[in-house]
C-alpha positions as CSV (number, residue, x, y, z in Angstrom):
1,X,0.0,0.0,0.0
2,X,2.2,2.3,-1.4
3,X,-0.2,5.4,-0.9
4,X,-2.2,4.8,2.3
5,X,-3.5,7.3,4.2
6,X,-3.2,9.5,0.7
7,X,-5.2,12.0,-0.4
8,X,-4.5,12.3,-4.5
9,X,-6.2,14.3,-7.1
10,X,-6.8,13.3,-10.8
11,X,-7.5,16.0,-13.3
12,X,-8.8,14.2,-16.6
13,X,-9.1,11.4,-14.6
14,X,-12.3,10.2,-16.9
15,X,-9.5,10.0,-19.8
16,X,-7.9,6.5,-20.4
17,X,-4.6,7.6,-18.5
18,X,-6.0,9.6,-15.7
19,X,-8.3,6.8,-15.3
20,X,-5.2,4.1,-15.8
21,X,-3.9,6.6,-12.8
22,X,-6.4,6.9,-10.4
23,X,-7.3,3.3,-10.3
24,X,-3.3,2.9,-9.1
25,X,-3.6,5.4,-6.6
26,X,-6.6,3.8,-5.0
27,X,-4.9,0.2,-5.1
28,X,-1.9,1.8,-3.4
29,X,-4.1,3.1,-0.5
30,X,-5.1,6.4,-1.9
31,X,-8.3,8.0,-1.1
32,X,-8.8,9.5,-5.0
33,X,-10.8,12.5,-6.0
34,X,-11.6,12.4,-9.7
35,X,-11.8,15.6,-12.0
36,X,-12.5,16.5,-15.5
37,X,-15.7,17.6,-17.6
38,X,-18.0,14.2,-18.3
39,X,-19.5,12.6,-15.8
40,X,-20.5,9.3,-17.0
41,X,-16.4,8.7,-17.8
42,X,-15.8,10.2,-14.1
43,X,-18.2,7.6,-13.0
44,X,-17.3,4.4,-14.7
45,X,-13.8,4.8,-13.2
46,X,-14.8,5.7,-9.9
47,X,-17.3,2.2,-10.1
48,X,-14.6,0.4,-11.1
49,X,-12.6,1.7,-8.0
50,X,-15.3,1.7,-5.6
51,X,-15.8,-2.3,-6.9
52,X,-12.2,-3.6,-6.0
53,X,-12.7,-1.8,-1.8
54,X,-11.1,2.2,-3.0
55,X,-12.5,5.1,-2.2
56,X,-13.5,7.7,-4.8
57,X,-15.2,10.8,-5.3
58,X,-16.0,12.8,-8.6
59,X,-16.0,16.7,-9.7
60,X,-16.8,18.1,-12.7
61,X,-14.0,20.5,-13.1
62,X,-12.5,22.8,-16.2
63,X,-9.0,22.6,-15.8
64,X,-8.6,25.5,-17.7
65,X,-11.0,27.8,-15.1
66,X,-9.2,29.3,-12.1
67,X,-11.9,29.6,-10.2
68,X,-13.1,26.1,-10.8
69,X,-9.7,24.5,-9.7
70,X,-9.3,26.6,-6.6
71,X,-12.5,26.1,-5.4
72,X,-12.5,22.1,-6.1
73,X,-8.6,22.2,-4.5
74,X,-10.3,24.1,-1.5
75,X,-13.4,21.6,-1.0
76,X,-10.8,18.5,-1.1
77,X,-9.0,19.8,1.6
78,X,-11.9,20.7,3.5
79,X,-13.6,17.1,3.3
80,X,-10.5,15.0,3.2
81,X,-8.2,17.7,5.5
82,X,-5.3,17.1,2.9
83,X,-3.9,17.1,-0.9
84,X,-0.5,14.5,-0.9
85,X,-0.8,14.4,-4.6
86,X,-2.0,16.0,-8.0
87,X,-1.9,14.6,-11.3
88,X,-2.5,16.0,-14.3
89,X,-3.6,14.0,-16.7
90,X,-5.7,16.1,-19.2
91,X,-6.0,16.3,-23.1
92,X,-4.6,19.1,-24.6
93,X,-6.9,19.7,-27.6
94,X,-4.0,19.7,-30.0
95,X,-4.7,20.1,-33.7
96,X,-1.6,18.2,-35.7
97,X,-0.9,19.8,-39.4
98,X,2.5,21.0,-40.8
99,X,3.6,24.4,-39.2
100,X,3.4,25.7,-42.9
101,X,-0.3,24.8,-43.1
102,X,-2.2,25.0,-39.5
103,X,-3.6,28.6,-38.3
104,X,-1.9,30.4,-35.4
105,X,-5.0,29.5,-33.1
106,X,-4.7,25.8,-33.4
107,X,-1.1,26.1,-33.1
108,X,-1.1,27.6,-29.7
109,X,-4.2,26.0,-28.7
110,X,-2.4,22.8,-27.2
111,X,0.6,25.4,-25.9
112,X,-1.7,27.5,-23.8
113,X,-3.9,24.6,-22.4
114,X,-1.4,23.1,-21.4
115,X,0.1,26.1,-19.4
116,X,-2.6,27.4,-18.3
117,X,-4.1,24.4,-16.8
118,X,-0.7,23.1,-15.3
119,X,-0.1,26.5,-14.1
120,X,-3.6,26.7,-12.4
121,X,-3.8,22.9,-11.0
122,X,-0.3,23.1,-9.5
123,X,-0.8,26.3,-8.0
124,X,-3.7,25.4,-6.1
125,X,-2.7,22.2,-5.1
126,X,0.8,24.0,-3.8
127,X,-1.1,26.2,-1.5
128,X,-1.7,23.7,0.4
129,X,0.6,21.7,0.1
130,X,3.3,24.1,1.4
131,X,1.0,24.0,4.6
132,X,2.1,20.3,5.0
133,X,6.0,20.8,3.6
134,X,5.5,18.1,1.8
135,X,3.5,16.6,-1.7
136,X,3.6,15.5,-5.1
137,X,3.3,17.3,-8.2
138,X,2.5,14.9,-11.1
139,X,2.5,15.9,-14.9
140,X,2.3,13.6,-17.7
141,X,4.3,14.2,-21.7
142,X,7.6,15.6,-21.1
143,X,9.6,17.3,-23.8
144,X,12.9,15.8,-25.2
145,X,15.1,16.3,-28.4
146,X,12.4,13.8,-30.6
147,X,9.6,14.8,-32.2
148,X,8.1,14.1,-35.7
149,X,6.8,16.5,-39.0
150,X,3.2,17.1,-38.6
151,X,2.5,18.0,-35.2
152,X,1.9,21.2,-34.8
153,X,1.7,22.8,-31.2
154,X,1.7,19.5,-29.1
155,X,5.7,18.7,-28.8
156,X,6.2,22.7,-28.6
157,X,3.4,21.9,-25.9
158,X,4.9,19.2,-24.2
159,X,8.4,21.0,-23.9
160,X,6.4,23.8,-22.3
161,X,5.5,21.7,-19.3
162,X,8.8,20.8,-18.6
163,X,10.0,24.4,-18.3
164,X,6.6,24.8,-15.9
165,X,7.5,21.3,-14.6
166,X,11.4,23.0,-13.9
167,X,10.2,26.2,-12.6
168,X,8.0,25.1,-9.9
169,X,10.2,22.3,-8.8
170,X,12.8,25.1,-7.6
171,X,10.4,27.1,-6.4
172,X,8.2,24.2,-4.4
173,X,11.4,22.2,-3.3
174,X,12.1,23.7,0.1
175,X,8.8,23.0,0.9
176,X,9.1,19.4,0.3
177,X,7.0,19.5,-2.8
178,X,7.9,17.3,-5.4
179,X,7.2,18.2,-9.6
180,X,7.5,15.0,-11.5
181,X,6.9,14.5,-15.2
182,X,5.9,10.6,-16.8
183,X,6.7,10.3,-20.8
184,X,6.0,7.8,-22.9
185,X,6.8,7.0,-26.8
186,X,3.0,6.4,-26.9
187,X,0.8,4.3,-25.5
188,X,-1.6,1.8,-27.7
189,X,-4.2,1.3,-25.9
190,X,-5.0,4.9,-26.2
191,X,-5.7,4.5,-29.9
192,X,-8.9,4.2,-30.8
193,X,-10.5,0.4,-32.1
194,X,-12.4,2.5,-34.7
195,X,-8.9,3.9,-36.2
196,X,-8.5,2.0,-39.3
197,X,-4.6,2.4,-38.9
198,X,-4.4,1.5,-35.2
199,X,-2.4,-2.0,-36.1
200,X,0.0,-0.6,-38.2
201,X,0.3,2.2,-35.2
202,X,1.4,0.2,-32.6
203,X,3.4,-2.0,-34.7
204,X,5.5,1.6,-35.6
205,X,5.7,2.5,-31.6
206,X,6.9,-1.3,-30.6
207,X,9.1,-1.3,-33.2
208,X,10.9,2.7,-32.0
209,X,11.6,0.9,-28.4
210,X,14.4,-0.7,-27.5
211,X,12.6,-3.3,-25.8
212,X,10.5,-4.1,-28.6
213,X,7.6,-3.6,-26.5
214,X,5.3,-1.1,-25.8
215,X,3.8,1.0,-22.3
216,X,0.8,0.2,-21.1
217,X,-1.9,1.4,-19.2
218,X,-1.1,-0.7,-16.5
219,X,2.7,0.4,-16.5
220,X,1.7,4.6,-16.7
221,X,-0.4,3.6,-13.3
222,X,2.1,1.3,-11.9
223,X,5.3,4.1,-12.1
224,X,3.0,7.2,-11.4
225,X,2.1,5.5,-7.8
226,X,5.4,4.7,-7.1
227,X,6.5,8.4,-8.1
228,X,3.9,9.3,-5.8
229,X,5.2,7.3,-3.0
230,X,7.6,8.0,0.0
231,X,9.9,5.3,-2.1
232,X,10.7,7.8,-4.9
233,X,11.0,11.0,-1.9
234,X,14.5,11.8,-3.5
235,X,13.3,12.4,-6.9
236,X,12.4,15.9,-7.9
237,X,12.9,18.6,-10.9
238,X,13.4,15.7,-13.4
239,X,11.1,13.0,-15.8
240,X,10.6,9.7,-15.4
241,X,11.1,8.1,-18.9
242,X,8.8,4.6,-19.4
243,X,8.9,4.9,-23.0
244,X,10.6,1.3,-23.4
245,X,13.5,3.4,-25.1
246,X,11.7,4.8,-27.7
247,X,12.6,8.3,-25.9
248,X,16.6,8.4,-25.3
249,X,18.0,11.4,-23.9
């Protein structure tokens, strides 16, 4: 019970991975308090939890609205008396065409949800954090020297949270707040069964590793609760890399 007596938070925990994340935390011990905008996906997970013994609660919150994220940070605290971890796990609304092509809106669409909602979700988690000297800070992308033609705003995204992911990390760490960022090369079982390419998909993102295999669902979970744990208390300011090898630094 890696997480007992944990209070965590999931933003876009209805999502495959924030759901792949809170069901981890609740495994481990934590008592898990699921965000994000649809409430049957919110639901489904927190059944799922709720079915193996966990504790769950749900929230429909906007990431991307201050005062929705302070004022569900502020009731969690008030009915659980603690926040241990956050974890943000939300889309990004990313529109992927060649820079040459795409508008200047879609292109800084994924750039500014993804600050703004770090920015905000970390912020209000710190406040009370700092109370306690002591959390976790989860993100979930990370940046690197890879990326591929096509994409747009999301790798100039994902580099963006690192340099958020950096700056708080110094600014948290006498506190005894960790900032912690998960990448993978991609994750399969994210894509879609009605993609007609999904096959030919995985096969390409087994076949970047150097494993020869791919992450899973079950691995993103696995690693973010340890993260989260008192086992990884050293680590800090850095990214976790469970991309089989696809993603070498």
């Amino acid at each position: 019970m890696l997480l007992e007596n944990n209070v965590a938070v999931i933003y876009g925990a209805g999502g495959a991975i924030g759901g792949a994340v809170a069901r981890a935390f609740a495994r481990e011990g934590a008592s898990v308090f699921l965000a994000g905008r649809t409430q049957s996906t919110l639901a489904t997970v927190a059944d799922e939890i709720r079915s193996t013994g966990g504790t769950a609660s749900i929230a429909i919150v906007d990431a991307l609205d201050e005062e929705a994220v302070t004022d569900f940070t502020d009731e969690v605290v008030a009915m659980a008396g603690q926040i241990d971890v956050s974890a943000n796990l939300i889309a990004y609304s990313d529109v992927q065409q060649p820079l040459l092509e795409i508008t200047v809106d879609d292109f800084l669409q994924p750039i500014v949800h993804a600050m703004r909602s770090h920015f905000l979700t970390t912020r209000a988690a710190a406040r009370h954090m700092i109370e306690r000297r002591s959390g976790v800070i989860l993100t979930f992308g990370g940046g690197g020297p890879q990326t591929l033609p096509g994409l747009g705003g999301f790798k100039v995204a994902l580099d963006a949270v690192e340099g958020h992911r950096r700056q708080w990390a110094i600014e948290l760490g006498e506190y005894g707040i960790r900032v912690v960022t998960l990448k993978t090369g991609g994750i399969p079982e994210t894509i879609p069964d009605s993609v007609a390419e999904k096959d030919a998909i995985t096969a390409s993102i087994a076949s970047a590793t150097l494993l020869q295999r791919v992450a899973t669902l079950a691995d993103v979970g696995n690693v973010a609760a340890w993260v989260a744990s008192d086992l990884a208390r050293t680590i800090t300011s850095t990214e976790i890399n469970i991309s089989c090898g696809a993603l070498v630094d």
